[in-house]
C-alpha positions as CSV (number, residue, x, y, z in Angstrom):
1,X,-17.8,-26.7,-20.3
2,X,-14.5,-28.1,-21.9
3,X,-11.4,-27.6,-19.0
4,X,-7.9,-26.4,-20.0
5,X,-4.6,-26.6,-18.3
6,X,-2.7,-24.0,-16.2
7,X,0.7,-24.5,-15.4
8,X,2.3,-21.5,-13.1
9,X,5.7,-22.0,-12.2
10,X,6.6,-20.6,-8.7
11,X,9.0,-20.3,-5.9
12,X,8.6,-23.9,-4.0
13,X,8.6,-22.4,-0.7
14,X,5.7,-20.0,-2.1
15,X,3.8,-23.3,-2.9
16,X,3.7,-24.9,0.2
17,X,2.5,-22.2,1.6
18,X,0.0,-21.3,-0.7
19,X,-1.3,-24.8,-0.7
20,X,-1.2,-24.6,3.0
21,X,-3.5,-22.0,2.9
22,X,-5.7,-22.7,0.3
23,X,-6.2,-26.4,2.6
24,X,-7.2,-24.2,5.4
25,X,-10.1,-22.6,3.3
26,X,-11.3,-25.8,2.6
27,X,-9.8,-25.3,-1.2
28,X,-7.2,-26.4,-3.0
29,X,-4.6,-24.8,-5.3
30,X,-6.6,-25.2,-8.5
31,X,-10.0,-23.7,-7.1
32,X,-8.1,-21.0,-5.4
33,X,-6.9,-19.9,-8.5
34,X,-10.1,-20.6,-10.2
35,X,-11.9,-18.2,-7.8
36,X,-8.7,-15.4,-8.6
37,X,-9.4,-16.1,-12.5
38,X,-13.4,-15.6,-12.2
39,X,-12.8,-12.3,-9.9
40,X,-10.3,-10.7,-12.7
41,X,-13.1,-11.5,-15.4
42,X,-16.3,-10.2,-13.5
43,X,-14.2,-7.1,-12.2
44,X,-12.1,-6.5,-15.2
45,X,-9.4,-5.5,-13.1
46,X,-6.9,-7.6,-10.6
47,X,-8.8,-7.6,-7.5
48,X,-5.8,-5.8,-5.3
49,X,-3.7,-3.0,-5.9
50,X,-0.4,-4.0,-7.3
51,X,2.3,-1.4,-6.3
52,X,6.3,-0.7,-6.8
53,X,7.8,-0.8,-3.8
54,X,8.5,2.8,-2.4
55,X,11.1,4.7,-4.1
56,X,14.6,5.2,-2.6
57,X,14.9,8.4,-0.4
58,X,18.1,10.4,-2.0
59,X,19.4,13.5,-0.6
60,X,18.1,15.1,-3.6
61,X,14.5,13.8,-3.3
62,X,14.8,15.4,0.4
63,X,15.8,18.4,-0.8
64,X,13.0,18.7,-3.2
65,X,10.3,17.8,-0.7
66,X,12.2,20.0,2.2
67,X,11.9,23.1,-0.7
68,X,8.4,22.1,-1.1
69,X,7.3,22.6,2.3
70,X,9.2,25.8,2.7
71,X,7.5,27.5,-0.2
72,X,3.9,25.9,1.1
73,X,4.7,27.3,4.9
74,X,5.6,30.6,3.1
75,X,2.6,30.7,1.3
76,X,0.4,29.8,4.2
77,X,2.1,32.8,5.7
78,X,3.7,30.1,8.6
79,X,7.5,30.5,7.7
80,X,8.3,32.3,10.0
81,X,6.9,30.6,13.3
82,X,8.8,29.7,16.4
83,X,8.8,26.3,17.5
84,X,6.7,27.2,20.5
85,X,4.2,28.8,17.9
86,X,4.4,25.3,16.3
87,X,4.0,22.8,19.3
88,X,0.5,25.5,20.4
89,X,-0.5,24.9,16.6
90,X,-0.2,21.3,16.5
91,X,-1.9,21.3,20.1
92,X,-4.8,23.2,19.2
93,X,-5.6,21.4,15.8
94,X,-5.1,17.8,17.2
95,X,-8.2,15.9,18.4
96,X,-8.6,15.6,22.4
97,X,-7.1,12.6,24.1
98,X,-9.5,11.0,25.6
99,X,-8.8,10.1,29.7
């Protein structure tokens, strides 16, 4: 099978440690990335999720999610506990420690 270049241009830092890494597999850079390339192929997909980082709490977010769980405790017909009614609640429903 004919080979072809990869160049990958990345934080130097990143690098070392990568190569650092890929040494204490017993690999080097190249295979390491080899073995990423072969996974994305087979699985048609990037074998890890890739996420955004979590999205900035603003006051109005809270508000939403604070009017969200109002209208849910409402609706389970909770709204109106006491906090004593609460603490028993969360008591009763949460598993036993064990001694």
């Amino acid at each position: 099978m004919a080979q072809a270049t990869f160049s990958v241009r990345m934080d130097e830092n990143l690098k070392k440690e990568f190569d650092a890494l890929c040494s204490d597999f017993g690999m080097n850079a190249s295979t390491a990335i080899n073995v990423f390339a072969r996974a994305v192929v087979r699985e048609r997909k990037i074998p890890f999720e890739i996420s955004a980082p979590p999205e900035e709490l603003t006051r109005e977010t809270a508000i939403q999610a604070f009017l969200a769980i109002r209208d849910s405790a409402y609706k389970n017909g909770t709204q109106g506990m006491t906090l004593e009614e609460i603490n028993e609640e969360i008591y009763r429903i949460s598993p036993e420690e064990e001694t």
